[in-house]
N, CA and C atoms as a LAMMPS dump frame, in Angstrom:
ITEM: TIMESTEP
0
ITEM: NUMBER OF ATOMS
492
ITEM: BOX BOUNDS ff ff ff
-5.0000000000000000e+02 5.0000000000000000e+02
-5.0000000000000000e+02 5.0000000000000000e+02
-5.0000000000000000e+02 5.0000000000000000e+02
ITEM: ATOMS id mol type element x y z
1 1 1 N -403.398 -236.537 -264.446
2 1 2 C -402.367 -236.213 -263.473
3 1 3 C -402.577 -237.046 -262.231
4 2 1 N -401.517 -236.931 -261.338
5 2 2 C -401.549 -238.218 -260.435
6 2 3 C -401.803 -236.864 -259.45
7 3 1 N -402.622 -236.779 -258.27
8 3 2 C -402.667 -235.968 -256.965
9 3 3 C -401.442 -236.557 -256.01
10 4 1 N -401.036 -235.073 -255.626
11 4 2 C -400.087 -235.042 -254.722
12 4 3 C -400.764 -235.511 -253.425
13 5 1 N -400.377 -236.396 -252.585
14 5 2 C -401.348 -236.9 -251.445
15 5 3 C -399.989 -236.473 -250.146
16 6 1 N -400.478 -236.043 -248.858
17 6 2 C -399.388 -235.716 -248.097
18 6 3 C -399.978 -236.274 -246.985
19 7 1 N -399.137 -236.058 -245.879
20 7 2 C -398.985 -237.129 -244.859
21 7 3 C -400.602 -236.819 -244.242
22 8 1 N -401.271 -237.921 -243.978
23 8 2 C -402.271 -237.355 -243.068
24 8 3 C -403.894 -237.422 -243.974
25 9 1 N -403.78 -237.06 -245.304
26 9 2 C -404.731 -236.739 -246.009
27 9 3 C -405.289 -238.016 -246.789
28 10 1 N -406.625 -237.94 -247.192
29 10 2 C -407.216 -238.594 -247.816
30 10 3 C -407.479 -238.224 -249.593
31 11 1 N -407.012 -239.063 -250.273
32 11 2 C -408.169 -238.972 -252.118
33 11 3 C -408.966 -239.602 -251.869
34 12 1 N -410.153 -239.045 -252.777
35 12 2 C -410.939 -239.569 -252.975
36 12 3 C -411.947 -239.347 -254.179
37 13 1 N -411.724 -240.423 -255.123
38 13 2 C -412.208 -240.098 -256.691
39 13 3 C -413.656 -240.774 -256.422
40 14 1 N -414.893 -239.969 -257.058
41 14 2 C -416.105 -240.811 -256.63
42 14 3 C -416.429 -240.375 -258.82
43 15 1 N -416.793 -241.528 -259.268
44 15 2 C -417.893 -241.682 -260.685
45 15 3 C -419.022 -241.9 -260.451
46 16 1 N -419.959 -240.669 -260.988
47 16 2 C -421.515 -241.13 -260.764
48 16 3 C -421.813 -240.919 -262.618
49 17 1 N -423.027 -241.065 -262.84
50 17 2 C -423.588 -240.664 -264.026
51 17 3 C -425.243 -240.846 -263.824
52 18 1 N -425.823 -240.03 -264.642
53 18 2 C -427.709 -239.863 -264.117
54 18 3 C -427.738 -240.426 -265.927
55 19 1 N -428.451 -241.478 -265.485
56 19 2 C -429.157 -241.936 -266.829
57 19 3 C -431.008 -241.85 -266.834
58 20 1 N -431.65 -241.665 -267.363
59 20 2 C -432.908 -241.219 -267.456
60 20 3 C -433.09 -242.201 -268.869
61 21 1 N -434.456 -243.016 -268.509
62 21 2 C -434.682 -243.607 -269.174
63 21 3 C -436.478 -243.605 -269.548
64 22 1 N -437.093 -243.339 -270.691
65 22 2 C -438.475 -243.533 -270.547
66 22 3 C -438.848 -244.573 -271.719
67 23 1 N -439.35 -245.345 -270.409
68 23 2 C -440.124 -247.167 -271.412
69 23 3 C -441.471 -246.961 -270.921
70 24 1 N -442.367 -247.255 -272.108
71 24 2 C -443.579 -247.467 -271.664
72 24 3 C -443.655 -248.832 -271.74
73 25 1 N -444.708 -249.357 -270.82
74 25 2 C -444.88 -250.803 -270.703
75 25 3 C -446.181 -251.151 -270.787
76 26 1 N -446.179 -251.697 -272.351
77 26 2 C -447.961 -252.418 -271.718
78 26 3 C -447.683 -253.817 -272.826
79 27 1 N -448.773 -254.467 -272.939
80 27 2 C -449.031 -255.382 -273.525
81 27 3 C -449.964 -255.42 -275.278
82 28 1 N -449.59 -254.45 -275.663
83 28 2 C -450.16 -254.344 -276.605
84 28 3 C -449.132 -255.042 -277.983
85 29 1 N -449.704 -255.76 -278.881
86 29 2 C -448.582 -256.025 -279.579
87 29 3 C -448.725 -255.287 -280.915
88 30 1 N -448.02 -255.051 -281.704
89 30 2 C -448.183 -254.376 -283.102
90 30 3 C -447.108 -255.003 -284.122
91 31 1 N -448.585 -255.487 -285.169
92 31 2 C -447.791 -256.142 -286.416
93 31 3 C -448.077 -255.323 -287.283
94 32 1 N -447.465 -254.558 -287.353
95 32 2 C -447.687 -253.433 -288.77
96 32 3 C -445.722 -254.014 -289.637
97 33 1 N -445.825 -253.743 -291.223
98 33 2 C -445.139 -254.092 -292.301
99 33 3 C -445.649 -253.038 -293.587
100 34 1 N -444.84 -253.001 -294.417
101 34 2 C -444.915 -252.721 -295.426
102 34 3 C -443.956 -253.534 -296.139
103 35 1 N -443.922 -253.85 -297.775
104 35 2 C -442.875 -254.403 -298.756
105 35 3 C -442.517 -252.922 -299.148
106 36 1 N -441.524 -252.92 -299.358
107 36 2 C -440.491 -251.469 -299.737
108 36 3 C -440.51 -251.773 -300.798
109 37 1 N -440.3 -253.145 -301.629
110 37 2 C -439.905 -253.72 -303.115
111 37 3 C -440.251 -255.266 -303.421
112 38 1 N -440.543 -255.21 -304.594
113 38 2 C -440.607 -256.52 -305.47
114 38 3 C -439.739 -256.4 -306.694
115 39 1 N -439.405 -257.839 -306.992
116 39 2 C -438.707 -257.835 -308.035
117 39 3 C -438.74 -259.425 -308.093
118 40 1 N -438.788 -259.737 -309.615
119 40 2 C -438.995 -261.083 -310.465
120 40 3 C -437.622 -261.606 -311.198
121 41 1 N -436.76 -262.198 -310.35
122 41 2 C -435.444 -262.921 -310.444
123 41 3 C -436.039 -263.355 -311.823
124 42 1 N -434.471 -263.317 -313.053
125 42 2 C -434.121 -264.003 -314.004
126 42 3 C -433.653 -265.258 -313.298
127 43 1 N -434.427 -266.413 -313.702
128 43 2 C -433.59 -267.857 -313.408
129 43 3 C -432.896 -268.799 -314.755
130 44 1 N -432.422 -270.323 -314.361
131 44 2 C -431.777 -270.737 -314.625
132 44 3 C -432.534 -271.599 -315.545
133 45 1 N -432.808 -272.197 -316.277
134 45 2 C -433.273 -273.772 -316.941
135 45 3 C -433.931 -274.36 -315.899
136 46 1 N -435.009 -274.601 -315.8
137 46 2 C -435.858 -276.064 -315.143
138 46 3 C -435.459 -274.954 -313.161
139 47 1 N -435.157 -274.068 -313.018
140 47 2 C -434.992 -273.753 -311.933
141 47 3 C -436.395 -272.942 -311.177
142 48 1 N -437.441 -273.145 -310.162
143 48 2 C -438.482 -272.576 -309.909
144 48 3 C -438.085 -270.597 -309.725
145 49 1 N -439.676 -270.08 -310.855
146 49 2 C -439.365 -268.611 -310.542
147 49 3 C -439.278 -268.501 -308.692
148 50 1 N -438.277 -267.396 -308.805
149 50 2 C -437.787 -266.401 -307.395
150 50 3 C -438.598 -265.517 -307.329
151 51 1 N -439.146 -264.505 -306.257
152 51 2 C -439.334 -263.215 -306.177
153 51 3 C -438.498 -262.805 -305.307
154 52 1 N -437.853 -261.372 -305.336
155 52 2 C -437.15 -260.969 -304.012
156 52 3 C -438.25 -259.892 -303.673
157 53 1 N -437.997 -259.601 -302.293
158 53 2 C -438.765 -259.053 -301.534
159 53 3 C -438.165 -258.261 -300.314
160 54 1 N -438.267 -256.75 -299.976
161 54 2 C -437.736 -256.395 -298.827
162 54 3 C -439.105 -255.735 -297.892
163 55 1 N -438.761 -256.05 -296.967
164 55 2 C -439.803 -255.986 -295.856
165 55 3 C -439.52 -255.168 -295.207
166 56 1 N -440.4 -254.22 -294.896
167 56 2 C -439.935 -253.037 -293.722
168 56 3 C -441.11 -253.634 -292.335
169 57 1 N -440.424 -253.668 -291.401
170 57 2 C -440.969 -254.286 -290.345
171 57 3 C -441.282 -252.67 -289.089
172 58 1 N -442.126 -252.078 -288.914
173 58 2 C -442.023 -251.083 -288.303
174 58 3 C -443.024 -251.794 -286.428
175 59 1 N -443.403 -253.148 -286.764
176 59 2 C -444.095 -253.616 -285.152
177 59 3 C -443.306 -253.832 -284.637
178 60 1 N -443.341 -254.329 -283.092
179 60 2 C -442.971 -254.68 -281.854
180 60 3 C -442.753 -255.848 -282.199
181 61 1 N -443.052 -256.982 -283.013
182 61 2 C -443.204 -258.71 -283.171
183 61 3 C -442.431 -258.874 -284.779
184 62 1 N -442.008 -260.412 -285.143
185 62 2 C -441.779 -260.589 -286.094
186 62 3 C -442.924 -260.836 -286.715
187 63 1 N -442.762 -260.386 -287.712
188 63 2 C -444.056 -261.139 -289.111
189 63 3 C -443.594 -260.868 -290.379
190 64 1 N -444.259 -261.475 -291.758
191 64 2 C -444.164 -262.011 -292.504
192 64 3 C -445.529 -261.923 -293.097
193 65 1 N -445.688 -261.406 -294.884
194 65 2 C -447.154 -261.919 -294.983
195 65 3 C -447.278 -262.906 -295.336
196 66 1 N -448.554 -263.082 -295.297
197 66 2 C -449.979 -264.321 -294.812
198 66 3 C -449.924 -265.225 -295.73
199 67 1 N -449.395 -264.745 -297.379
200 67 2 C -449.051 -265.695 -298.531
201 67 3 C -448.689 -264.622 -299.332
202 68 1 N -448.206 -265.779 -300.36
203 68 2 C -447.463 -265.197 -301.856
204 68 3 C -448.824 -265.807 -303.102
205 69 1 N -448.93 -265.52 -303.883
206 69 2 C -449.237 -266.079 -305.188
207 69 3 C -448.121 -265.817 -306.428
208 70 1 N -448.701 -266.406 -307.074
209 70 2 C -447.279 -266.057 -308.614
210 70 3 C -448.693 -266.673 -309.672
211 71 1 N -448.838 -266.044 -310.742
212 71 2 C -449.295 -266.71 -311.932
213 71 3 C -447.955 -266.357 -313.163
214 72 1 N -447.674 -267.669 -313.515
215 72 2 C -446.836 -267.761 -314.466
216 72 3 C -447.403 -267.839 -316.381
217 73 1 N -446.918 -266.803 -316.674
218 73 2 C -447.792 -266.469 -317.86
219 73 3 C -446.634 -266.774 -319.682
220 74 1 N -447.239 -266.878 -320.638
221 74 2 C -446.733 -266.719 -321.43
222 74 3 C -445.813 -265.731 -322.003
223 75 1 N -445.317 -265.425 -322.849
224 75 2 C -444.428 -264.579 -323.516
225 75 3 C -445.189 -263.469 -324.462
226 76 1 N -446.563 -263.6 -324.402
227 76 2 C -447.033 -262.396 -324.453
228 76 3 C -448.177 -262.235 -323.313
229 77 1 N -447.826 -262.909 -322.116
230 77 2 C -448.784 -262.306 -321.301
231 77 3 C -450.802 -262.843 -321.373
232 78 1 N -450.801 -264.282 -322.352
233 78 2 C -452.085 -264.329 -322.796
234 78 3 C -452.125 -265.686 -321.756
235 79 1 N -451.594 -266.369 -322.245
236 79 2 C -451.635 -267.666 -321.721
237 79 3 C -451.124 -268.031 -320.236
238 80 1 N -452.17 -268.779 -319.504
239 80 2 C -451.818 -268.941 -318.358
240 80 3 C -451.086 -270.372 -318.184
241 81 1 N -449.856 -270.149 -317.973
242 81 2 C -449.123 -271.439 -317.542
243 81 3 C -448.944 -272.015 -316.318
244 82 1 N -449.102 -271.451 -315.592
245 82 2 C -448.921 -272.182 -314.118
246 82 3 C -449.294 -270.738 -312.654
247 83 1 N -449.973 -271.242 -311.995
248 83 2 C -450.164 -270.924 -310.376
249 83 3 C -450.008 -271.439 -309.209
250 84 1 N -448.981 -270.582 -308.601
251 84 2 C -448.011 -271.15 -307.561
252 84 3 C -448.944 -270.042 -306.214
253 85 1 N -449.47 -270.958 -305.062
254 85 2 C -449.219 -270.144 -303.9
255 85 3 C -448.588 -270.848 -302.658
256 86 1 N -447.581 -269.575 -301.735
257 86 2 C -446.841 -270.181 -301.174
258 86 3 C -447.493 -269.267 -298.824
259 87 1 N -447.644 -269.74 -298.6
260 87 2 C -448.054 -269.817 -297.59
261 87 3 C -446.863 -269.659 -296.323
262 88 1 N -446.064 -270.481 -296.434
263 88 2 C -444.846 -270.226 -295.149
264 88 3 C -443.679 -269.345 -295.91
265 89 1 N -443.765 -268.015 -294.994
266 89 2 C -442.846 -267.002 -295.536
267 89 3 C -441.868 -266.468 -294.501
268 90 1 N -440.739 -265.975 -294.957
269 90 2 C -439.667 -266.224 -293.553
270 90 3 C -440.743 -264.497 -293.139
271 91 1 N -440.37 -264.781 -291.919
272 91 2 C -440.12 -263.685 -290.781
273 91 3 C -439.01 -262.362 -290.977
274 92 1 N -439.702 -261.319 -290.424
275 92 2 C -438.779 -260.275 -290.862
276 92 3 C -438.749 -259.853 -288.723
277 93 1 N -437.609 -259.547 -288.776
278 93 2 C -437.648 -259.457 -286.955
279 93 3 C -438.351 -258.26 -286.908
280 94 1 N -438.46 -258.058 -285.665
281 94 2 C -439.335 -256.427 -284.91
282 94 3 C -438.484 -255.407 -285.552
283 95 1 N -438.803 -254.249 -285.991
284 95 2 C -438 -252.965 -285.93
285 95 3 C -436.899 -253.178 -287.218
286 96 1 N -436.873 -253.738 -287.778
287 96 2 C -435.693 -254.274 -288.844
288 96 3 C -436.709 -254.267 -290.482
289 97 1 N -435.355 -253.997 -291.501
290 97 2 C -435.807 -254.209 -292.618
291 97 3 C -435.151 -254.983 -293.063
292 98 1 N -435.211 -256.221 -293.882
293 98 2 C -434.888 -257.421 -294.544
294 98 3 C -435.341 -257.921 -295.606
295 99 1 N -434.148 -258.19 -296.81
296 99 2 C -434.54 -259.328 -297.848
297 99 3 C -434.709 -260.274 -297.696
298 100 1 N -435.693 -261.056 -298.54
299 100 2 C -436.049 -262.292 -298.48
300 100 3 C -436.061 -262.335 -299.928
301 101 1 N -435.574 -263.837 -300.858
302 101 2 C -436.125 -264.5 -302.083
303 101 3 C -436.866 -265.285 -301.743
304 102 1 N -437.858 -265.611 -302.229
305 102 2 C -439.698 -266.329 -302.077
306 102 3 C -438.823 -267.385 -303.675
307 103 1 N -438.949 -268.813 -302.845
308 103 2 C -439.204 -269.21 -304.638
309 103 3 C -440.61 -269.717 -304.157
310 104 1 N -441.436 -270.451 -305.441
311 104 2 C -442.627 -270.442 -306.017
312 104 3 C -442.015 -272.06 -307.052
313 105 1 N -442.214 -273.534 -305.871
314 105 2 C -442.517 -274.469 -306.869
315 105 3 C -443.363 -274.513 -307.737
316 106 1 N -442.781 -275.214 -308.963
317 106 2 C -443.836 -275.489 -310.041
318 106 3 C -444.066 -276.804 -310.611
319 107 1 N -444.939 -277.358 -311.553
320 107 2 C -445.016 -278.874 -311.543
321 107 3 C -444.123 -278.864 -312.927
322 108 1 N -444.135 -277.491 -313.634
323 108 2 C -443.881 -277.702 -315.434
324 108 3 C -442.042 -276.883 -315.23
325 109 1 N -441.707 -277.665 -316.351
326 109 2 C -440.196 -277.04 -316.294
327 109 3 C -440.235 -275.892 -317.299
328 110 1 N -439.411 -274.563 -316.683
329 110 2 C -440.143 -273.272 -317.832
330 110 3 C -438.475 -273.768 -318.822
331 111 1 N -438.794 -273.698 -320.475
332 111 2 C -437.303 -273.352 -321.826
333 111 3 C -437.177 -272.195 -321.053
334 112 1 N -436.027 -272.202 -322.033
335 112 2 C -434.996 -270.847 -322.072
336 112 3 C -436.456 -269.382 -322.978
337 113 1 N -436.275 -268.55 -322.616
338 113 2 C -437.11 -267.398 -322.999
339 113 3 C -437.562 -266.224 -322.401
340 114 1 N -438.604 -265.717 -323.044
341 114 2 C -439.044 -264.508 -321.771
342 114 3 C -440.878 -264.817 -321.708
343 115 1 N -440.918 -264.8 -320.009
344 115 2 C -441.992 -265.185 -319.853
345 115 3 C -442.618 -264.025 -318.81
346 116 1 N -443.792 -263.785 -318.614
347 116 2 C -444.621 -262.854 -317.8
348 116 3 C -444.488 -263.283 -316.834
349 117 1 N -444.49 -262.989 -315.515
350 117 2 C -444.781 -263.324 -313.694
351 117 3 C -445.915 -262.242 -313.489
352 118 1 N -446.822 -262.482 -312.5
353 118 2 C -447.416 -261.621 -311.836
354 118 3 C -447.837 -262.146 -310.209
355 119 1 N -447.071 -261.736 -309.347
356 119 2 C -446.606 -261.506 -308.053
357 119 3 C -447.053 -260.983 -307.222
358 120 1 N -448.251 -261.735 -306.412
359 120 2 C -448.792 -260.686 -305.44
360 120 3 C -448.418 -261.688 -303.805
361 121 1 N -448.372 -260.279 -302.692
362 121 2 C -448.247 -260.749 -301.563
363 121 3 C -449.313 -260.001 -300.795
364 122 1 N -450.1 -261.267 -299.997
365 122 2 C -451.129 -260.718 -299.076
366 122 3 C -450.869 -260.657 -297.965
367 123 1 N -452.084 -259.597 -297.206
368 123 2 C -452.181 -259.643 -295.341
369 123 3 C -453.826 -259.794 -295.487
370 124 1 N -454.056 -260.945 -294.689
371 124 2 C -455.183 -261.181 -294.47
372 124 3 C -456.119 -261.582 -296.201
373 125 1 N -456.494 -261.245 -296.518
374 125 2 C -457.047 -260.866 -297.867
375 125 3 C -457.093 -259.664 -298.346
376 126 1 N -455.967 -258.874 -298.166
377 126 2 C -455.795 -257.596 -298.978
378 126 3 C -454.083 -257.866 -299.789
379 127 1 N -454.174 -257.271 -300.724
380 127 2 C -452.832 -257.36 -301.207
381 127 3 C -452.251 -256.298 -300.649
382 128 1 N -450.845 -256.826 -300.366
383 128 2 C -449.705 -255.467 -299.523
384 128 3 C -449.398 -255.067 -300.989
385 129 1 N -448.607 -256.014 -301.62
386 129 2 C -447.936 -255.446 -303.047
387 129 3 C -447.717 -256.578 -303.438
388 130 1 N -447.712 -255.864 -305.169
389 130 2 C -448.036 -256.889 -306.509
390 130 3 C -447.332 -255.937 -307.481
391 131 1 N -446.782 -256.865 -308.476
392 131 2 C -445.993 -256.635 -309.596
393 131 3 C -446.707 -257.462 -310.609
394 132 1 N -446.426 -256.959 -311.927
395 132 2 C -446.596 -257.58 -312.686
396 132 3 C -445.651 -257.7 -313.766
397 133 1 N -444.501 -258.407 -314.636
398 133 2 C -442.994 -257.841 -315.567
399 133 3 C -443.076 -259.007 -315.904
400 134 1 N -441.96 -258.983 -316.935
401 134 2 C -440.963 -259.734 -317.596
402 134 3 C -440.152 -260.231 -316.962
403 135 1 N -439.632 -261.715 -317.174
404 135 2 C -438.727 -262.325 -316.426
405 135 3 C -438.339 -263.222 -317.838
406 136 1 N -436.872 -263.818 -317.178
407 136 2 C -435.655 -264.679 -318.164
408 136 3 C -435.719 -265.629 -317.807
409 137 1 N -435.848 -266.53 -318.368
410 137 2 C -435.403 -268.122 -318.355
411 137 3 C -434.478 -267.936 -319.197
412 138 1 N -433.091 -268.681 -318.61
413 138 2 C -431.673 -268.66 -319.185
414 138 3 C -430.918 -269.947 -319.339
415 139 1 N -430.099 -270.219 -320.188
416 139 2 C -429.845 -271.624 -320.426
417 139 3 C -428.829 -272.123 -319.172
418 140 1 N -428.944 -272.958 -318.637
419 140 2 C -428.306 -274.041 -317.218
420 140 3 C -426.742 -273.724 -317.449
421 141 1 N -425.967 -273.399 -316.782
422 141 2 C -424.404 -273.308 -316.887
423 141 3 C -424.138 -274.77 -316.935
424 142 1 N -423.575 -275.174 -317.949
425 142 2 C -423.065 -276.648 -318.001
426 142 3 C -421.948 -277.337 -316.958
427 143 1 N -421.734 -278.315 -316.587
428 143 2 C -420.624 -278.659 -315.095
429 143 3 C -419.388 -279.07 -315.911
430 144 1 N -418.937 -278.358 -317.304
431 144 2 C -417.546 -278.543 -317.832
432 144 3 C -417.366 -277.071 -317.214
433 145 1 N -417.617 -276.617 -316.759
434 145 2 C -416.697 -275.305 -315.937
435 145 3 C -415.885 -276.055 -314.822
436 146 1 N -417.089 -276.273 -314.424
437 146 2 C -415.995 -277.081 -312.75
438 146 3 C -415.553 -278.285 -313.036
439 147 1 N -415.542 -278.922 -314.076
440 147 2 C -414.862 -280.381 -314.056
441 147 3 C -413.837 -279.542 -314.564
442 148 1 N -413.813 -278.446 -315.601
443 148 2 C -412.49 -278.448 -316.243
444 148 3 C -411.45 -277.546 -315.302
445 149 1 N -412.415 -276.846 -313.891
446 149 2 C -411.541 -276.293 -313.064
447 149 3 C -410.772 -277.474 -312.283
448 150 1 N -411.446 -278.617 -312.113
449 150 2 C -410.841 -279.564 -310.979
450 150 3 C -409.481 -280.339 -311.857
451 151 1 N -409.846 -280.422 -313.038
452 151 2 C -408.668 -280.994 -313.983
453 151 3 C -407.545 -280.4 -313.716
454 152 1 N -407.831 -278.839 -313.934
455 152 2 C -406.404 -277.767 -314.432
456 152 3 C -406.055 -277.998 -313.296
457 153 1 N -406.6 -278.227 -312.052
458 153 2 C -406.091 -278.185 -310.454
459 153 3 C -404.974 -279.375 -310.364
460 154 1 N -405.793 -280.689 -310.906
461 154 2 C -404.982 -281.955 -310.776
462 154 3 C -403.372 -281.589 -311.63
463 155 1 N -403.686 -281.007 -312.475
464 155 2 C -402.522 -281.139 -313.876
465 155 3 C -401.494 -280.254 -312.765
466 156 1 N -402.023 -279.487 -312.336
467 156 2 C -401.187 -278.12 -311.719
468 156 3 C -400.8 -278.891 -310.452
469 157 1 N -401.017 -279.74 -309.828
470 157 2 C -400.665 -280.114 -308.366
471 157 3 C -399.457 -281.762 -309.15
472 158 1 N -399.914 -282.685 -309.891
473 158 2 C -399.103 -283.202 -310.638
474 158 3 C -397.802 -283.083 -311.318
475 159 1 N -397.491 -281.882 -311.734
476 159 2 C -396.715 -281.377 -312.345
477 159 3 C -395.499 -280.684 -311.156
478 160 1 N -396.156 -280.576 -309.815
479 160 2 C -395.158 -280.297 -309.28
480 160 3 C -395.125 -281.499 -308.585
481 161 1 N -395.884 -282.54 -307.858
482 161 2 C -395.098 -283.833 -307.763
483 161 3 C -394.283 -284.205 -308.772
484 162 1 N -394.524 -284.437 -309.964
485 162 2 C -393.249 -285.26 -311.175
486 162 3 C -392.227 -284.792 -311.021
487 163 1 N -392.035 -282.558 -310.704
488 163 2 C -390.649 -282.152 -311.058
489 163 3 C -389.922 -281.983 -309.751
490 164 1 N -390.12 -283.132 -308.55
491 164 2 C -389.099 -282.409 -307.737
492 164 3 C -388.839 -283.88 -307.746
């Protein structure tokens, strides 16, 4: 409503608000983490194994653990085919939880099949978390998908230049 104001008189609208705030302040920093999850991506032909990874970040700072390992194993788990460790791992911010995929170069190209991973991530020299499963090597999507998408495109954009 609008105030009736009459000859002589003053309005006067005043906004306050009390905000109360309690910060403690010191200098202490805290890198505390946990992994919430692991999991061993099915890949592609000749493509390096993935791990995904979600990070629960409960410090004040970003961090990330300290390294990854991967031993890449046979199809029954006997034979050791390859060991990957990976050292620079993204950052998960302060107070936040985040995925990350970790790949894990390798020197050998894995066939199509099913092969063992076993997946550990450290802090310091303790393991946070480790998996050990089954993973897919799957045959390469061939590039007659997209050549034969860019064709049907040409034929389809052609066909209406010729008919007008």
């Amino acid at each position: 409503t609008v105030p009736v104001r009459k000859e002589g008189e003053q309005i006067v609208i005043s906004v306050g608000a009390r905000v109360d705030i309690n910060l403690k302040v010191g200098d202490n920093v805290i890198s505390e983490f946990t992994i919430k999850n692991i999991e061993i991506l099915d890949i592609r032909e000749g493509d390096p194994p993935k791990v995904k990874i979600t990070v629960d970040n409960t410090g004040n700072v970003s961090v990330a653990p300290d390294r990854a390992e991967i031993d890449l194993l046979d199809k029954y788990g006997n034979i050791r085919l390859a060991f990957v460790q990976v050292e620079e791992l993204p950052e998960t911010p302060a107070f936040r939880t985040k995925t990350h995929i970790i790949k894990f170069p390798v020197e050998i190209k894995l066939g199509i099949g099913e092969y063992w991973a076993h997946a550990r991530f450290y802090r310091g020299n303790a393991i946070v978390k480790e998996l050990k499963t089954v993973f897919d090597v799957t045959e390469r999507l061939s590039n007659y998908w997209l050549f034969g998408g860019i064709l049907a495109g040409i034929i389809v954009l052609a066909g209406g230049v010729f008919s007008c």
